[in-house]
PDB file of the backbone (N, CA, C, O) and the ligand in Angstrom, with CONECT records:
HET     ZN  A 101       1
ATOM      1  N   UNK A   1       0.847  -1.199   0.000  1.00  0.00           N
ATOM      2  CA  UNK A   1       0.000   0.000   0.000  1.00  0.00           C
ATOM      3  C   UNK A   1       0.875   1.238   0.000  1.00  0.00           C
ATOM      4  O   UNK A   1       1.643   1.396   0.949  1.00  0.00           O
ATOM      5  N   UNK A   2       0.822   2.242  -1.102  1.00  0.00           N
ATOM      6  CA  UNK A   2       1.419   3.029  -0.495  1.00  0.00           C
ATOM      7  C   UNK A   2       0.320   4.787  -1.116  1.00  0.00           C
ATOM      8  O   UNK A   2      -0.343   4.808  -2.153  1.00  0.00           O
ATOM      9  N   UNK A   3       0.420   5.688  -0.386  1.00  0.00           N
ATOM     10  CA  UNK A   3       0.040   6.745  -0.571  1.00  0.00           C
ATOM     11  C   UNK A   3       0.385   7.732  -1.638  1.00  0.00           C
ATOM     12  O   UNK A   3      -0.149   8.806  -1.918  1.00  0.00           O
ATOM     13  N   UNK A   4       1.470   7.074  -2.199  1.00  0.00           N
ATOM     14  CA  UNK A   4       2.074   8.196  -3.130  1.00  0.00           C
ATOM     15  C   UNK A   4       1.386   8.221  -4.865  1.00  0.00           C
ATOM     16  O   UNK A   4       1.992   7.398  -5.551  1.00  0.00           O
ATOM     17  N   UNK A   5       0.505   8.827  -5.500  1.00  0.00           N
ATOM     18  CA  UNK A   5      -0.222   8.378  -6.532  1.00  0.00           C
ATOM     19  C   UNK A   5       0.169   8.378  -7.490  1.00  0.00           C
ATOM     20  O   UNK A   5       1.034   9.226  -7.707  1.00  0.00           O
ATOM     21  N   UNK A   6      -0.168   7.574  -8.466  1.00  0.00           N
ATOM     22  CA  UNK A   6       0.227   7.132  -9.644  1.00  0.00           C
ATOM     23  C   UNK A   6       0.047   8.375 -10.451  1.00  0.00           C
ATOM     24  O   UNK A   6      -0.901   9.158 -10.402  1.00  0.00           O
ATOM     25  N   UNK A   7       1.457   8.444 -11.444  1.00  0.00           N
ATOM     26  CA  UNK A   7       0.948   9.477 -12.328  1.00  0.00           C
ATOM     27  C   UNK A   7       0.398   9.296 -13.553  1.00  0.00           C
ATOM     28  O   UNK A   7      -0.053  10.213 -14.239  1.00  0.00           O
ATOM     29  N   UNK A   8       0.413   8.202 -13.845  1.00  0.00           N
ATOM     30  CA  UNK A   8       0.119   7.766 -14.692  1.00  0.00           C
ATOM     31  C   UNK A   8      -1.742   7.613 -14.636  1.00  0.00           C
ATOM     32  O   UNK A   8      -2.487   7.400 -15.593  1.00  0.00           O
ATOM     33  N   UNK A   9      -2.116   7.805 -13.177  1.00  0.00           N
ATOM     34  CA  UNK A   9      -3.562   7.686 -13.163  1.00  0.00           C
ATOM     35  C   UNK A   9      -3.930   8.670 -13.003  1.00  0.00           C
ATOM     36  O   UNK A   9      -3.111   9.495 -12.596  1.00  0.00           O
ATOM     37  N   UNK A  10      -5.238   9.074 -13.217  1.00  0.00           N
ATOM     38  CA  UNK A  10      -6.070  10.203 -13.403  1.00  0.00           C
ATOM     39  C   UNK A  10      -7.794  10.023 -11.851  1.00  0.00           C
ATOM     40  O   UNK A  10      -8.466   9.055 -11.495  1.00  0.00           O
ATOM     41  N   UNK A  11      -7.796  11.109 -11.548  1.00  0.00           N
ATOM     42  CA  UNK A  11      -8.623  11.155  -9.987  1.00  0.00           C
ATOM     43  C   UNK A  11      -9.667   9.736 -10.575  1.00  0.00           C
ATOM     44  O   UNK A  11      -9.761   8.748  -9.847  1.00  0.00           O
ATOM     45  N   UNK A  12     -10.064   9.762 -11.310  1.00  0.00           N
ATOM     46  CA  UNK A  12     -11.410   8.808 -11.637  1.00  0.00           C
ATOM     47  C   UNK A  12     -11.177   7.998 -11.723  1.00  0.00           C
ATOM     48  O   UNK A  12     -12.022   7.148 -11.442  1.00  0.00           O
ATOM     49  N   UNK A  13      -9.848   7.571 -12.180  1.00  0.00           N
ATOM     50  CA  UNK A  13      -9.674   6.143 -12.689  1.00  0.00           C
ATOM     51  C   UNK A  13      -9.691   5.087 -11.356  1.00  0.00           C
ATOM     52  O   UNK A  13      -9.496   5.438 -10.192  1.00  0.00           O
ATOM     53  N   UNK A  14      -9.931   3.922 -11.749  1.00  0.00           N
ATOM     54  CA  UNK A  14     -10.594   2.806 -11.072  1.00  0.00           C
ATOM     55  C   UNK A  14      -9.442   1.426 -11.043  1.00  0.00           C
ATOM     56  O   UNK A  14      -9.370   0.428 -10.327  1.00  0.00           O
ATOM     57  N   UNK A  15      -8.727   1.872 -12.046  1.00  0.00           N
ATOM     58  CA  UNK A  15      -7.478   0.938 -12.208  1.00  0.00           C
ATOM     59  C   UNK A  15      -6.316   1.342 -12.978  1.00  0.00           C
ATOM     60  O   UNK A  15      -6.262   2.492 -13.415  1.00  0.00           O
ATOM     61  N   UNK A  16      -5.395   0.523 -13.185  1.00  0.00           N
ATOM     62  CA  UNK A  16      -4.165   1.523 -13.952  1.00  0.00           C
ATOM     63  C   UNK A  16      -4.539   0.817 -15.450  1.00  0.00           C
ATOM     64  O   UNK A  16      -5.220  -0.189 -15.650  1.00  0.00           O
ATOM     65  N   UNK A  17      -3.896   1.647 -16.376  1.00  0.00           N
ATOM     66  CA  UNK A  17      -4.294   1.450 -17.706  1.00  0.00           C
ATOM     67  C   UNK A  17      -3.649   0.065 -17.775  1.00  0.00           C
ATOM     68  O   UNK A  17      -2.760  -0.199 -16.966  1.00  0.00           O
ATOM     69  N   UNK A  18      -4.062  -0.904 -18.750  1.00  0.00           N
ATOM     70  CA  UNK A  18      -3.127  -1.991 -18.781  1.00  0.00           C
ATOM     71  C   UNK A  18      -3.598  -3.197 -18.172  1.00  0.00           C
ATOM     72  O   UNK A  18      -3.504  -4.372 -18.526  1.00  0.00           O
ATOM     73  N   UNK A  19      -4.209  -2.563 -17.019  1.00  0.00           N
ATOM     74  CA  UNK A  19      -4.956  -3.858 -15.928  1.00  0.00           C
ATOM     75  C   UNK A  19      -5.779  -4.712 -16.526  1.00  0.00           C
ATOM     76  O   UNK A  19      -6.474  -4.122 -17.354  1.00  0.00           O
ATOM     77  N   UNK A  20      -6.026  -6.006 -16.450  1.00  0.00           N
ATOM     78  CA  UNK A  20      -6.104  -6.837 -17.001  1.00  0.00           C
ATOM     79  C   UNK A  20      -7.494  -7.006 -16.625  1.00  0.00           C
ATOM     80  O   UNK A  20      -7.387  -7.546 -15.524  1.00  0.00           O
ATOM     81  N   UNK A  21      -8.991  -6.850 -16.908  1.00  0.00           N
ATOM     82  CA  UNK A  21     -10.389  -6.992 -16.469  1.00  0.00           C
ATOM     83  C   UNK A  21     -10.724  -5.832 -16.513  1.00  0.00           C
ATOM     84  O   UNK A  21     -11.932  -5.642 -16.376  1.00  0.00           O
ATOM     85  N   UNK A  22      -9.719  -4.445 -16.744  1.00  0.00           N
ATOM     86  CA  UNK A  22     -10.204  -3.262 -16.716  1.00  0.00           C
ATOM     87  C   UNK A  22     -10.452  -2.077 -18.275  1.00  0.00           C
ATOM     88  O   UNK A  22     -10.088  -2.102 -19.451  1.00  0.00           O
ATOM     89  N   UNK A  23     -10.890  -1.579 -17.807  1.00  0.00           N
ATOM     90  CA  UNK A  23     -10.933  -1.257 -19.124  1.00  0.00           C
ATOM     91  C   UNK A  23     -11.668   0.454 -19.157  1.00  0.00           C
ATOM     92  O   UNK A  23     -12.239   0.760 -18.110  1.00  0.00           O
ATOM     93  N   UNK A  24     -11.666   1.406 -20.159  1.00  0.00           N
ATOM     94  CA  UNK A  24     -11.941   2.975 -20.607  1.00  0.00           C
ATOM     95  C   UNK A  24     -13.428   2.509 -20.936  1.00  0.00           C
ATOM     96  O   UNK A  24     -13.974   1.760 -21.745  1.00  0.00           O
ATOM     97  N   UNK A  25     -13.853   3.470 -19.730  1.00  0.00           N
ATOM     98  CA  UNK A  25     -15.739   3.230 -19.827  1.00  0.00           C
ATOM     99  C   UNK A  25     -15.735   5.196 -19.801  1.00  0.00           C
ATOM    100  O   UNK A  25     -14.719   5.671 -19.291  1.00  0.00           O
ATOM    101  N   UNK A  26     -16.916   6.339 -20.373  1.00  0.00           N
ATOM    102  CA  UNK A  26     -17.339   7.365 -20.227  1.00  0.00           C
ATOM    103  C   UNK A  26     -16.797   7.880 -18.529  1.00  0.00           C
ATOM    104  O   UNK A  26     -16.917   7.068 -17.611  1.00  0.00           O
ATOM    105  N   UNK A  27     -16.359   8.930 -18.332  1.00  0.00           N
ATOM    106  CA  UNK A  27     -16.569   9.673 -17.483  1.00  0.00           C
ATOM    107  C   UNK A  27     -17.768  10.147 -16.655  1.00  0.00           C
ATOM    108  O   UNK A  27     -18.318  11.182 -17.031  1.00  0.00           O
ATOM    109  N   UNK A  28     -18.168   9.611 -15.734  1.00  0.00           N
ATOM    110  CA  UNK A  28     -19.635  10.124 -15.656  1.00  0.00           C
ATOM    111  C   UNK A  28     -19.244  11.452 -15.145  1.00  0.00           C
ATOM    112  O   UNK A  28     -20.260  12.139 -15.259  1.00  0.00           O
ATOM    113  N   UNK A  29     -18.483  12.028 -14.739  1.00  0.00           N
ATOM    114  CA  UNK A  29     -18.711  13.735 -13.929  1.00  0.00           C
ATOM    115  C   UNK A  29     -19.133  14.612 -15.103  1.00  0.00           C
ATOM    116  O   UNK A  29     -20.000  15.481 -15.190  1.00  0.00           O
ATOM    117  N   UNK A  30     -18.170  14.073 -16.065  1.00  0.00           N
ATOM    118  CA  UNK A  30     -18.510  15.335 -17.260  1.00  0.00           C
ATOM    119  C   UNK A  30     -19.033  14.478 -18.474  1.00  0.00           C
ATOM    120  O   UNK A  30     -18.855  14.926 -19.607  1.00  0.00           O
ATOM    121  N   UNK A  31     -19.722  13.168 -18.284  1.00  0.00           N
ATOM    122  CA  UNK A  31     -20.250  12.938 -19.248  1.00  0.00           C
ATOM    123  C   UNK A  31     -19.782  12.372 -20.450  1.00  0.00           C
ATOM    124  O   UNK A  31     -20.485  11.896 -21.342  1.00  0.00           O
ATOM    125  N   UNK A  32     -17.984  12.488 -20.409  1.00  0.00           N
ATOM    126  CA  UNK A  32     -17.265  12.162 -21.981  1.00  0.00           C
ATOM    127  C   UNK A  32     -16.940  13.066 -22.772  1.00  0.00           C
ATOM    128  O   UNK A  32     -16.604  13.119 -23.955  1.00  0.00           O
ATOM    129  N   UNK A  33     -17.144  14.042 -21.637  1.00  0.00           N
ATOM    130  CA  UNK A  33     -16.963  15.693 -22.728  1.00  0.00           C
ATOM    131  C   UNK A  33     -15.254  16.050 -22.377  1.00  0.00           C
ATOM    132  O   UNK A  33     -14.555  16.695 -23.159  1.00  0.00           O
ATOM    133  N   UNK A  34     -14.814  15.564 -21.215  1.00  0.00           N
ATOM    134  CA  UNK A  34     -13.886  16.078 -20.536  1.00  0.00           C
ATOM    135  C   UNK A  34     -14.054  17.419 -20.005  1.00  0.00           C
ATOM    136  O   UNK A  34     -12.982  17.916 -19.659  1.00  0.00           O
ATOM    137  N   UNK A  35     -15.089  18.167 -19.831  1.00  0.00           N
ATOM    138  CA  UNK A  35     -15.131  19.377 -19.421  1.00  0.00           C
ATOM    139  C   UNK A  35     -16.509  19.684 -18.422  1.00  0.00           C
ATOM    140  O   UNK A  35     -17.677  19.363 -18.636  1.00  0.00           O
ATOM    141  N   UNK A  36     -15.805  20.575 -17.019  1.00  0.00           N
ATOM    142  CA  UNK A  36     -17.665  20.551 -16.282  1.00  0.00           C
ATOM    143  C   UNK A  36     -18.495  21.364 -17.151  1.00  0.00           C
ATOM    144  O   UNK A  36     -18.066  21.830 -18.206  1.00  0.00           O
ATOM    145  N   UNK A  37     -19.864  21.569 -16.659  1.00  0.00           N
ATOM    146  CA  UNK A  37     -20.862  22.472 -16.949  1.00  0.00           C
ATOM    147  C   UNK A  37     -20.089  24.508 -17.239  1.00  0.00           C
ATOM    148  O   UNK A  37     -20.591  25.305 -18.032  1.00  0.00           O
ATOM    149  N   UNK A  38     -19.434  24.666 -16.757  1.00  0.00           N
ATOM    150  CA  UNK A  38     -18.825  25.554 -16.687  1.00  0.00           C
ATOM    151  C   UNK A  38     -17.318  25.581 -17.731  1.00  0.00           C
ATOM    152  O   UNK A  38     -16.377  26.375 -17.744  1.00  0.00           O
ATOM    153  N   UNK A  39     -17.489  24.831 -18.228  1.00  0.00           N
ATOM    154  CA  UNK A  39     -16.147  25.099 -18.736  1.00  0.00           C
ATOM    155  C   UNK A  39     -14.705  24.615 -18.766  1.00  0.00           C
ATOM    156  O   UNK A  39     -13.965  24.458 -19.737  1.00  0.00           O
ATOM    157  N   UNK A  40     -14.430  24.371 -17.168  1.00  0.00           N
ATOM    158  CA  UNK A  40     -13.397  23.487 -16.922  1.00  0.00           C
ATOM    159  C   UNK A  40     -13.024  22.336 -17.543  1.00  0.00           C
ATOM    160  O   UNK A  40     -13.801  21.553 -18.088  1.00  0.00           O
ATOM    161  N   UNK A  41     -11.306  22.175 -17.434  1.00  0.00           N
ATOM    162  CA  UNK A  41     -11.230  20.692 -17.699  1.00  0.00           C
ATOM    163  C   UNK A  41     -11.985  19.632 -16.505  1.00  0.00           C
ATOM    164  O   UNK A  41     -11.973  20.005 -15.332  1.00  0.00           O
ATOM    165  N   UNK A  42     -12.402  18.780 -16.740  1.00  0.00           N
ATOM    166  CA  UNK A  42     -13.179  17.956 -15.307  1.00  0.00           C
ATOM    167  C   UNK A  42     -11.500  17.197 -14.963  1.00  0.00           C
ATOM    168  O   UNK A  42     -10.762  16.583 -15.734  1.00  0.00           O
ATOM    169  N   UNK A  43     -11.343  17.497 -13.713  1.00  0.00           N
ATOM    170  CA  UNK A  43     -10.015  17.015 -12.872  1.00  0.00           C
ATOM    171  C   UNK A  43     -10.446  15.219 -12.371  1.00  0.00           C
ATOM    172  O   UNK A  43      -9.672  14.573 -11.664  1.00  0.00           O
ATOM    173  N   UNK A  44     -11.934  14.573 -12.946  1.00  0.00           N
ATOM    174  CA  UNK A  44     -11.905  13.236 -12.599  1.00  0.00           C
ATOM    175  C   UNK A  44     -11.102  12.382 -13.822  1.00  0.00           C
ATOM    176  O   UNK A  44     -10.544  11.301 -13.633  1.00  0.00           O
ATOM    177  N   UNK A  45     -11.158  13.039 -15.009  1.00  0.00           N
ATOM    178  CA  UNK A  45     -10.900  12.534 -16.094  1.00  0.00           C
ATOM    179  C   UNK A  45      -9.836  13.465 -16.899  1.00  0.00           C
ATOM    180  O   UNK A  45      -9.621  13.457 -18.111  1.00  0.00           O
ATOM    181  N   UNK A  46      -9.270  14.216 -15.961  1.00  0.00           N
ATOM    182  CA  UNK A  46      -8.498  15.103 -16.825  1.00  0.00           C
ATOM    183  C   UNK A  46      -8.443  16.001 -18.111  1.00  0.00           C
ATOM    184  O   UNK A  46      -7.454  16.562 -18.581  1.00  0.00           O
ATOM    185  N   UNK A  47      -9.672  16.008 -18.547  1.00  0.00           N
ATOM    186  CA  UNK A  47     -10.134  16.588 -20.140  1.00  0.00           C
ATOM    187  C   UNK A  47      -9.887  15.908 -20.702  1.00  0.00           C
ATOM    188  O   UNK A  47      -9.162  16.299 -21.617  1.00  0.00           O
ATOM    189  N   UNK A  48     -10.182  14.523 -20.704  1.00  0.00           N
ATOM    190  CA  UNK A  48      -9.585  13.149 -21.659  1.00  0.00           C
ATOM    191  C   UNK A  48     -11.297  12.432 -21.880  1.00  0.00           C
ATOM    192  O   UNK A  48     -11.590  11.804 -22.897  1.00  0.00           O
ATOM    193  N   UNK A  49     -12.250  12.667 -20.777  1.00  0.00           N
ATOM    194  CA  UNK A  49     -13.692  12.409 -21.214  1.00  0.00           C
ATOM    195  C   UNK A  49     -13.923  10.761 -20.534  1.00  0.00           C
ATOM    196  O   UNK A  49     -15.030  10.311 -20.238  1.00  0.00           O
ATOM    197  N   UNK A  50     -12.641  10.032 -20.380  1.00  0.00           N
ATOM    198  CA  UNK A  50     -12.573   8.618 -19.773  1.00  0.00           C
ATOM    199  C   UNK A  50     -11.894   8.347 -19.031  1.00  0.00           C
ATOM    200  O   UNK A  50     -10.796   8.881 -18.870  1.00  0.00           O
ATOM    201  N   UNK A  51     -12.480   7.197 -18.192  1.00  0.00           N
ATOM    202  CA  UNK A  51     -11.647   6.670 -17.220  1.00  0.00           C
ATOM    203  C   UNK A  51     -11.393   5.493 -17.192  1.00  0.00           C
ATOM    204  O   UNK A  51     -11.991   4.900 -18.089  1.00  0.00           O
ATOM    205  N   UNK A  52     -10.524   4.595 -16.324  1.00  0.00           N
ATOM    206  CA  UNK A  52     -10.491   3.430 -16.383  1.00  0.00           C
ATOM    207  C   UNK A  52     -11.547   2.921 -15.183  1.00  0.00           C
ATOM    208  O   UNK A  52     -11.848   3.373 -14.078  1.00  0.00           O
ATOM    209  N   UNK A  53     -11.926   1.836 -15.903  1.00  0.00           N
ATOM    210  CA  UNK A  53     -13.052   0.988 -14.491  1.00  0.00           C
ATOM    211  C   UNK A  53     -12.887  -0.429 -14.840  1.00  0.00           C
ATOM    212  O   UNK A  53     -12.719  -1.066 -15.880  1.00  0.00           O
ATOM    213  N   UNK A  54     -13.018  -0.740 -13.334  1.00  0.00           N
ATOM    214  CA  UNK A  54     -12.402  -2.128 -13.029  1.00  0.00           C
ATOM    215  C   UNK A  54     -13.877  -2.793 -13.772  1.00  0.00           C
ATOM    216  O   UNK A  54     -15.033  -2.546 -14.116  1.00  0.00           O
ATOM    217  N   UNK A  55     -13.131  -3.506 -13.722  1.00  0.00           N
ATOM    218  CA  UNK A  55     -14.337  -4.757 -14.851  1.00  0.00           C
ATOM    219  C   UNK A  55     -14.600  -6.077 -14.079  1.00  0.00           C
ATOM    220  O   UNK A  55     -13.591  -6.777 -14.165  1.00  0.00           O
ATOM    221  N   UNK A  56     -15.243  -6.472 -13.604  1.00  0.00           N
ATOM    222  CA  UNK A  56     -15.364  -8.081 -13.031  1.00  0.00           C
ATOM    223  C   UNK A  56     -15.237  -8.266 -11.590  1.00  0.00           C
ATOM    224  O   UNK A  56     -15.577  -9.228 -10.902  1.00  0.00           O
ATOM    225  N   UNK A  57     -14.651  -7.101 -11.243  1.00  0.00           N
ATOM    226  CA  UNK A  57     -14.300  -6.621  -9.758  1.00  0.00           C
ATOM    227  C   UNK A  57     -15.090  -6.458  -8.983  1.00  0.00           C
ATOM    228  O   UNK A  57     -16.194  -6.065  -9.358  1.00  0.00           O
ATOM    229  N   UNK A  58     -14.866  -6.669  -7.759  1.00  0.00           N
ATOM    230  CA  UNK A  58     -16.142  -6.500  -6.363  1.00  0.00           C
ATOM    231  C   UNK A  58     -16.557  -4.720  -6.184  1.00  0.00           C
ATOM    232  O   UNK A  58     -17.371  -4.359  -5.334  1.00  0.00           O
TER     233      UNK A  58
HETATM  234 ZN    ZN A 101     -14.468  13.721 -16.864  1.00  0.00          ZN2+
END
């Protein structure tokens, strides 16, 4: 376990890219737009619109 976060991951993501059962499903904060209601990049998905989510997982 450790505290120090991956940079390679993004706030939303659910697993690291690569992970094996996981996989790039829509962003739900911003929908797939990568951006909030306002404008912003959305910081769950980085302005990328996806995240990773665990697949098969509890
Ligand atoms: Zn997003």
């Amino acid at each position: 376990m450790t505290t120090t976060p991956d940079p390679d991951m993004k706030p939303g993501d659910e697993a690291e890219p690569g992970t094996p059962g996981a996989g790039e499903d829509l962003c739900e904060t911003c929908g797939g737009s990568g951006k909030l209601a306002d404008g912003k990049q959305c910081p769950e998905c980085e302005g990328t619109g996806r995240v990773m989510r665990g697949i098969g997982g509890g």
